[in-house]
TORRO-577528 format. One line per 3 residues: number of its first residue (from 1); for each residue x, y negated, z of N, C-alpha, C. Coordinates in steps of 0.2 Angstrom, whole numbers, plus 5000, padded with zeros to 4 digits. Atoms other than C-alpha are relative to their C-alpha. Last residue first. Layout:
<sites>
NUM	X:Y:Z:X:Y:Z:X:Y:Z | ... $
</sites>
This chain:
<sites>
235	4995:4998:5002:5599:4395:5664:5007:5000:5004 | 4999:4993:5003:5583:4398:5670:5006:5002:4996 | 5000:4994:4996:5583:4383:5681:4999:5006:4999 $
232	4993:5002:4996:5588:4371:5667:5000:5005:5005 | 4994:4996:5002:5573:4378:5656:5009:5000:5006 | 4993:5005:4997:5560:4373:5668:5006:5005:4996 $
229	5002:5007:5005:5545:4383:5660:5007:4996:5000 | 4999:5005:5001:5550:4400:5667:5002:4993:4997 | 5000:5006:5006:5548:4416:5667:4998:4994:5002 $
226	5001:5009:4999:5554:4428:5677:4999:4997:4994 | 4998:4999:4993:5556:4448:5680:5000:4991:5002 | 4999:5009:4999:5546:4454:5665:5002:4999:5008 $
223	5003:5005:4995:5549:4472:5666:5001:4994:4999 | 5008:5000:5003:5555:4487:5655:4997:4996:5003 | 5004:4995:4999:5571:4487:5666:4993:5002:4995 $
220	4995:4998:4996:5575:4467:5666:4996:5007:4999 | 4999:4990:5002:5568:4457:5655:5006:5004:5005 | 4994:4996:5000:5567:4436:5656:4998:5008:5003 $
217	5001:4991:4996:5556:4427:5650:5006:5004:5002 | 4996:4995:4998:5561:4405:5646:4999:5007:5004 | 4997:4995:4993:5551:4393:5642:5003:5006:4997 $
214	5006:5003:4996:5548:4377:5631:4999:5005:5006 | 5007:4997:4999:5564:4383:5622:4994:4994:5003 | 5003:5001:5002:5577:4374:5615:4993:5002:5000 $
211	5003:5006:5000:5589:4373:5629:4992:4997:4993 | 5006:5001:4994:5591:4391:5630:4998:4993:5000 | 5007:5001:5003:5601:4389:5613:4995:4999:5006 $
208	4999:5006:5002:5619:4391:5621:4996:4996:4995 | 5002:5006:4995:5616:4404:5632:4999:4995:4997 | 4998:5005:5000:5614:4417:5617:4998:4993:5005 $
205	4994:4999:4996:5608:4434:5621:5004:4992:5002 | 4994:5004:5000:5591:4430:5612:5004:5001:5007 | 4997:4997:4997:5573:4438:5607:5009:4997:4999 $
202	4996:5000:5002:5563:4424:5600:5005:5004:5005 | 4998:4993:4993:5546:4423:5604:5005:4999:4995 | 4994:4998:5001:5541:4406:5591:5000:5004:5007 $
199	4994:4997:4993:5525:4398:5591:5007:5005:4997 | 5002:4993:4999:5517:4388:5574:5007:5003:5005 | 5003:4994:4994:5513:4373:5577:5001:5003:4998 $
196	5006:4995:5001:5519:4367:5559:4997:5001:5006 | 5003:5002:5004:5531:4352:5563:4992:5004:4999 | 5003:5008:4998:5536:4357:5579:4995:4996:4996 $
193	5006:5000:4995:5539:4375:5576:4995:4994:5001 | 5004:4999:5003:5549:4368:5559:4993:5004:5006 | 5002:5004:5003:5559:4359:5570:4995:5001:4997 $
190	5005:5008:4994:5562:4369:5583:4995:4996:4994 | 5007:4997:4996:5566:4382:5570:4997:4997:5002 | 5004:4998:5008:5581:4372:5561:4991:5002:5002 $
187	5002:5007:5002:5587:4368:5579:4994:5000:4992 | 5005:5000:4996:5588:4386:5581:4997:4994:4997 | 5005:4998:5001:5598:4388:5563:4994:4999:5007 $
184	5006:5003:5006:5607:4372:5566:4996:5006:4997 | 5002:5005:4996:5616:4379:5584:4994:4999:4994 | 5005:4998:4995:5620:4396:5578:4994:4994:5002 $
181	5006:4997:5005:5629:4388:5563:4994:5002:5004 | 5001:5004:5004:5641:4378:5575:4992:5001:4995 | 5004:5007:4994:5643:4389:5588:4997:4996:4996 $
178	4996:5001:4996:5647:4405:5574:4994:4993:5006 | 4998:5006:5004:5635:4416:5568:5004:4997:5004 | 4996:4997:5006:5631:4437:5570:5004:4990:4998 $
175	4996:4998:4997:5619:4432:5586:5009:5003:4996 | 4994:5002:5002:5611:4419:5580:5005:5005:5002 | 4999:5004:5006:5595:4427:5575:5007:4995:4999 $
172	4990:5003:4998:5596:4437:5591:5002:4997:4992 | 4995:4995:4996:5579:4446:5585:5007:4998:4998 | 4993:5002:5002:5566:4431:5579:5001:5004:5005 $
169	4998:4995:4998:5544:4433:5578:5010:5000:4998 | 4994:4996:5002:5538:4419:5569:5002:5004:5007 | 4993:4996:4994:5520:4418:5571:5005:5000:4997 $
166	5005:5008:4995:5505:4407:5560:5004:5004:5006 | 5002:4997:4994:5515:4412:5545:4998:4997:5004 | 5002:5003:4995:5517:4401:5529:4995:5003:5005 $
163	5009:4996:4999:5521:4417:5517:4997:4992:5004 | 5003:5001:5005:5538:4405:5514:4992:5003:4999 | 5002:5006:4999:5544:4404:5533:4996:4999:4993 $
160	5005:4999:4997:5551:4422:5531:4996:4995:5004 | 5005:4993:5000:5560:4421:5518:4996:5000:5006 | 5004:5001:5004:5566:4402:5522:4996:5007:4996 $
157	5007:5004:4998:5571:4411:5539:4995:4996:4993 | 5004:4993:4999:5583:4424:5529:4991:4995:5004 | 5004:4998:5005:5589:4410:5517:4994:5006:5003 $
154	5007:5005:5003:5593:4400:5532:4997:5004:4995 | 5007:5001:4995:5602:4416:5540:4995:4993:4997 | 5002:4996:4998:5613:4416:5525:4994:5001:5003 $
151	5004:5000:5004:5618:4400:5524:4998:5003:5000 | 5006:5005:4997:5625:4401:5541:4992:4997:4996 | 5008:4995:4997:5634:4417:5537:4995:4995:5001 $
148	4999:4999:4992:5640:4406:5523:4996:5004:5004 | 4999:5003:4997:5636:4408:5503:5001:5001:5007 | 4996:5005:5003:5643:4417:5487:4999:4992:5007 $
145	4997:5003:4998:5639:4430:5496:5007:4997:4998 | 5000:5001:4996:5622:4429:5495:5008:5001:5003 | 5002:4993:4996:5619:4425:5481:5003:4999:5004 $
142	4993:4995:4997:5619:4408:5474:4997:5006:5001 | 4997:4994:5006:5605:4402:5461:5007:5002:5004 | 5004:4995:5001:5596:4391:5475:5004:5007:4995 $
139	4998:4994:5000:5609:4384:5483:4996:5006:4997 | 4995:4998:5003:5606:4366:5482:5003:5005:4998 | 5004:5002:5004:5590:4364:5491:5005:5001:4993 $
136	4996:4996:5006:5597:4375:5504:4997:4996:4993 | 4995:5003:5004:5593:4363:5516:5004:5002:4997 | 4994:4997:4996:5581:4375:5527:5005:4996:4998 $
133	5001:4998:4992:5565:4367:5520:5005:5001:5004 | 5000:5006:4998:5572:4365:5503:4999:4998:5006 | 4992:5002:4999:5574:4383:5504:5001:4994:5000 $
130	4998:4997:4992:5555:4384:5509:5007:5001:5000 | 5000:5004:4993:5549:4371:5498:5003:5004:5003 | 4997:5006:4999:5557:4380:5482:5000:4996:5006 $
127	4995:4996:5000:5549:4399:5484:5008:4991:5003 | 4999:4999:4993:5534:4389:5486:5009:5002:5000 | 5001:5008:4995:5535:4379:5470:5001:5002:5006 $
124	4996:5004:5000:5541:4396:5460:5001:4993:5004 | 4995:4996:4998:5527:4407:5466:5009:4994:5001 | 4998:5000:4991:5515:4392:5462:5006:5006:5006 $
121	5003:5008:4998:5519:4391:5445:5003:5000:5008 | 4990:5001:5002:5525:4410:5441:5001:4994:5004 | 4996:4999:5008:5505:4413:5446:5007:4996:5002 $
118	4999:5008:5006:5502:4418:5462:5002:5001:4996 | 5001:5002:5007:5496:4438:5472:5001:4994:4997 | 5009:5003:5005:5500:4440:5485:5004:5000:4994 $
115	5007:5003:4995:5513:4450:5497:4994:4998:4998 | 5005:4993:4994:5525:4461:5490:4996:4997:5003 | 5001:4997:5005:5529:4446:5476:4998:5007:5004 $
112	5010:5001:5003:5527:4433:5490:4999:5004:4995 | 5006:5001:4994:5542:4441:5498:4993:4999:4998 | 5001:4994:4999:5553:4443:5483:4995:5003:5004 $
109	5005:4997:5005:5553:4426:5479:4998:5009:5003 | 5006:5004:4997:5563:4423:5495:4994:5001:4995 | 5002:4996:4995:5577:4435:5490:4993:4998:5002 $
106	5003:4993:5002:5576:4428:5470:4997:5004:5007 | 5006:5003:5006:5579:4409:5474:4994:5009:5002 | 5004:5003:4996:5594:4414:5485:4989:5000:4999 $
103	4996:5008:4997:5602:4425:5474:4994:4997:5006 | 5006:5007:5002:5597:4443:5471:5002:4995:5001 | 5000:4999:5009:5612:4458:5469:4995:4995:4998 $
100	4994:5004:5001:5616:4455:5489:5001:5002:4992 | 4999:4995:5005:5597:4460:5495:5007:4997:4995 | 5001:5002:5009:5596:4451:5509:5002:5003:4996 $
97	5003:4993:5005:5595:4460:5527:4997:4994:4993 | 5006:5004:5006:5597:4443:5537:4998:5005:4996 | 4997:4998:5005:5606:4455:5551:4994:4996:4993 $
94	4993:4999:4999:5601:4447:5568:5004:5003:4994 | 4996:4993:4999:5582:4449:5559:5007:4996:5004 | 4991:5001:5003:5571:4436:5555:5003:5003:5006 $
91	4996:5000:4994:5551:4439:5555:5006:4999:4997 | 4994:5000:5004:5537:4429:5548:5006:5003:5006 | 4994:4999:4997:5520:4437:5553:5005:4998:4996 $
88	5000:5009:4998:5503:4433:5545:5008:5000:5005 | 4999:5003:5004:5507:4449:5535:4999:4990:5003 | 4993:5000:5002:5512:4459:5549:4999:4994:4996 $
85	4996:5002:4995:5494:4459:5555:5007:4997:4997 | 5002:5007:5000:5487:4463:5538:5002:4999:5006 | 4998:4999:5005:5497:4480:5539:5000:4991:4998 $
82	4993:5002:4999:5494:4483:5556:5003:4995:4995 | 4999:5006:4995:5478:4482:5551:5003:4998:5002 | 5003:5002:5003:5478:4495:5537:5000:4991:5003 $
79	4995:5004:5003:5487:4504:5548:4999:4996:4996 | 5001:4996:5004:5471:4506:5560:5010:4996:4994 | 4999:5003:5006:5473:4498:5576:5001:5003:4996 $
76	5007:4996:5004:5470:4506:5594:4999:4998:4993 | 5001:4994:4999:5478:4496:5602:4998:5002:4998 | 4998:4998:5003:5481:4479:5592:5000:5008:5001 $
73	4999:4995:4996:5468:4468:5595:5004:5006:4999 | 5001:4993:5002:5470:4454:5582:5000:5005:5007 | 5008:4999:5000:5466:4435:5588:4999:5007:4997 $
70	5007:5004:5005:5480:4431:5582:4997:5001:4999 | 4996:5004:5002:5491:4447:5591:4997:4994:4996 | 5006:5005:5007:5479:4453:5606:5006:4995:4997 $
67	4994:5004:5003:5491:4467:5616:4995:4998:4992 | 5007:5006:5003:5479:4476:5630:5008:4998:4995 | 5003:5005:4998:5486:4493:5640:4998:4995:4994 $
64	5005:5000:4995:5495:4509:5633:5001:4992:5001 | 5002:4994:4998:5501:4515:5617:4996:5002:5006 | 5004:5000:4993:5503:4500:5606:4998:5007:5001 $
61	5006:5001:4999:5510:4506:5587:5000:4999:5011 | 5002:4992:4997:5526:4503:5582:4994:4997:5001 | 4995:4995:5004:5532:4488:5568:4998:5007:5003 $
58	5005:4995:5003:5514:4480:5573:5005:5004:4995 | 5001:5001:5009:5525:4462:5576:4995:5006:4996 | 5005:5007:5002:5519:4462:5595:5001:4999:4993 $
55	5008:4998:5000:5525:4480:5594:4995:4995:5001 | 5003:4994:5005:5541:4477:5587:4993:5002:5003 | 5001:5002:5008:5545:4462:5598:4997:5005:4995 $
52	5006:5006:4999:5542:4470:5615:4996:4997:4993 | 5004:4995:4999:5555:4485:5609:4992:4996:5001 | 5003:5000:5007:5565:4471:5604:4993:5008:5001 $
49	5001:5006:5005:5566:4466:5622:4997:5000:4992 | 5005:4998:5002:5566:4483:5632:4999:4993:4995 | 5007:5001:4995:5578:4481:5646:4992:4998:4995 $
46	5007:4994:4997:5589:4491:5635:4996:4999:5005 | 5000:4994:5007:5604:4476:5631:4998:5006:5005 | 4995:4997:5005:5602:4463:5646:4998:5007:4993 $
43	4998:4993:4994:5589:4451:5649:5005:5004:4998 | 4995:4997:4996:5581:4437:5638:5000:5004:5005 | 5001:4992:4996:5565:4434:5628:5008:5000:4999 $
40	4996:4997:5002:5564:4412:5621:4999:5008:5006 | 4999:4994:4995:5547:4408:5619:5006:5002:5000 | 4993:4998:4999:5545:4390:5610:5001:5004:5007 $
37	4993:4998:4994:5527:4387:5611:5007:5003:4997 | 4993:5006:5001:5517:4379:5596:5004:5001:5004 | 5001:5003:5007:5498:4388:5600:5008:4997:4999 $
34	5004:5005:5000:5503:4397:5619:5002:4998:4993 | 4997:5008:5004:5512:4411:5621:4994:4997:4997 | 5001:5004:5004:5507:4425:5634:5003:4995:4997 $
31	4997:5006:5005:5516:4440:5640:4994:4995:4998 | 5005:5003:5000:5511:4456:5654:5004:4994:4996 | 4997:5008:5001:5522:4468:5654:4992:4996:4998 $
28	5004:5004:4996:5515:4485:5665:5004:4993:4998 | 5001:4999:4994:5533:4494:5662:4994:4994:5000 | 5002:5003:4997:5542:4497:5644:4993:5000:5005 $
25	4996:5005:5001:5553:4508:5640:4997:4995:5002 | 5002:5007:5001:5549:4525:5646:5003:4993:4999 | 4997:5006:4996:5557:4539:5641:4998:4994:4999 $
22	5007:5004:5002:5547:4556:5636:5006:4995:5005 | 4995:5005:5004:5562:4569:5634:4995:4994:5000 | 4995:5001:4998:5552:4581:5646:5006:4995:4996 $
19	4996:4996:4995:5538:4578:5638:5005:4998:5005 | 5004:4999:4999:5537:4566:5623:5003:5005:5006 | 4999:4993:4998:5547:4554:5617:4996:5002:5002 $
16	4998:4993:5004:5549:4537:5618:5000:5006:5001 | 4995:4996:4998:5539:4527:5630:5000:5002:4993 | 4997:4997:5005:5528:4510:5630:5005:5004:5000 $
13	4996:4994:4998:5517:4500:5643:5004:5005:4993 | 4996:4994:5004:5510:4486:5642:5004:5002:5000 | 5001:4994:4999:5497:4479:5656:5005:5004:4996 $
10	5002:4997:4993:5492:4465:5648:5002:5005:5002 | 4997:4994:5000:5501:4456:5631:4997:5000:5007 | 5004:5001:4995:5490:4439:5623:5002:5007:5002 $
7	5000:4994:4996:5500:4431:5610:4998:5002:5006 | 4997:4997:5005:5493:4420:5598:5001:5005:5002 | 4993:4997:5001:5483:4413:5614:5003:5005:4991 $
4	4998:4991:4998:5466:4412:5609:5006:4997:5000 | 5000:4994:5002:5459:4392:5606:5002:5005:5002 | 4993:4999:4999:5452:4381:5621:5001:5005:4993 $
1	4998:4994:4998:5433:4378:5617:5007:5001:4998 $
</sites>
């Protein structure tokens, strides 16, 4: 038996507001990712992107049609669930949002101290692998801006790489970095997609990552307007 798509989106619909102020943002989307897929979501700024993301990550709540996130249904979902949803999720931001009084070591601790419960031991060991994971092996006792935007965003992915999630979820993760830096975090993620199977949706502006995917949506109006396998002819 095949297993579930991770992401499984029919039909979904989503508006701000109410009444006369009621604007809708997203239009009958229909989305799957497949176990180990590289998803990049393009289109222009207000065709609904992170708005996609946020309620596949269970930041807002579904409001019309179907949206199964690993094997969770999400309509109709108590917070409780959202809650444990989230937690198999690793998300990274366009803004690493670290806390700039923690160091490397500390921001990434931080996460599995909101989330479980380990002893010092194993807190400490994970906290390790997932910055040696990004080849910050070196930097753990820096802050953050004692390192690069580029370090930076590794510290933000070794945070959200450390739960070892069965989703990452990425909004314009290069979009703050230069060629050079933007390029080794994607690659960064391939890599660790490839290793782990775990899928990747990753909303992105950036032409000069499309090569990384497995396929390519593209958003236009609240609308999936293409998707496509063949990255060459999507970009």
């Amino acid at each position: 038996m095949q297993p579930e798509a991770p992401i499984v989106a029919r039909d979904l619909c989503f508006a701000f507001g109410e009444g006369e102020l009621r604007k809708q943002i997203l239009f009958n989307v229909c989305l799957v990712v497949e176990p180990g897929e590289i998803v990049l979501l393009t289109g222009p700024s207000g065709s609904g992107k992170t708005t996609l993301l946020t309620l596949i990550g269970g930041l807002r709540r579904v409001q019309d049609g179907e949206l199964r996130v690993l094997g969770q249904q999400l309509n109709g979902a108590s917070e409780p669930i959202l809650v444990k949803s989230r937690r198999r999720i690793g998300f990274i931001f366009q803004q690493h949002n670290l806390l700039p009084f923690l160091t490397a070591r500390q921001n990434v601790e931080l996460m599995l101290d909101m989330e479980r419960r380990l002893t010092r031991i194993d807190l400490a060991s994970r906290t390790v692998s997932a910055l040696e994971s990004v080849g910050l092996g070196d930097r753990f006792d820096f802050e953050p801006a004692q390192l690069s935007g580029g370090q930076r965003q590794r510290v933000a992915i070794a945070r959200a790489l450390v739960g070892d999630p069965e989703l990452i979820l990425a909004d314009e993760p290069t979009a703050a970095l230069d060629s050079k830096s933007g390029r080794s975090v994607v690659d960064l993620l391939k890599n660790l997609a490839r290793e782990r199977g775990v899928p990747i949706l990753m909303v992105t502006h950036d032409a000069r990552v499309l090569d990384v995917a497995d396929r390519v949506v593209s958003m236009e109006d609240g609308a999936i307007i293409e998707s496509a396998g063949d990255v060459e002819s999507a970009s």
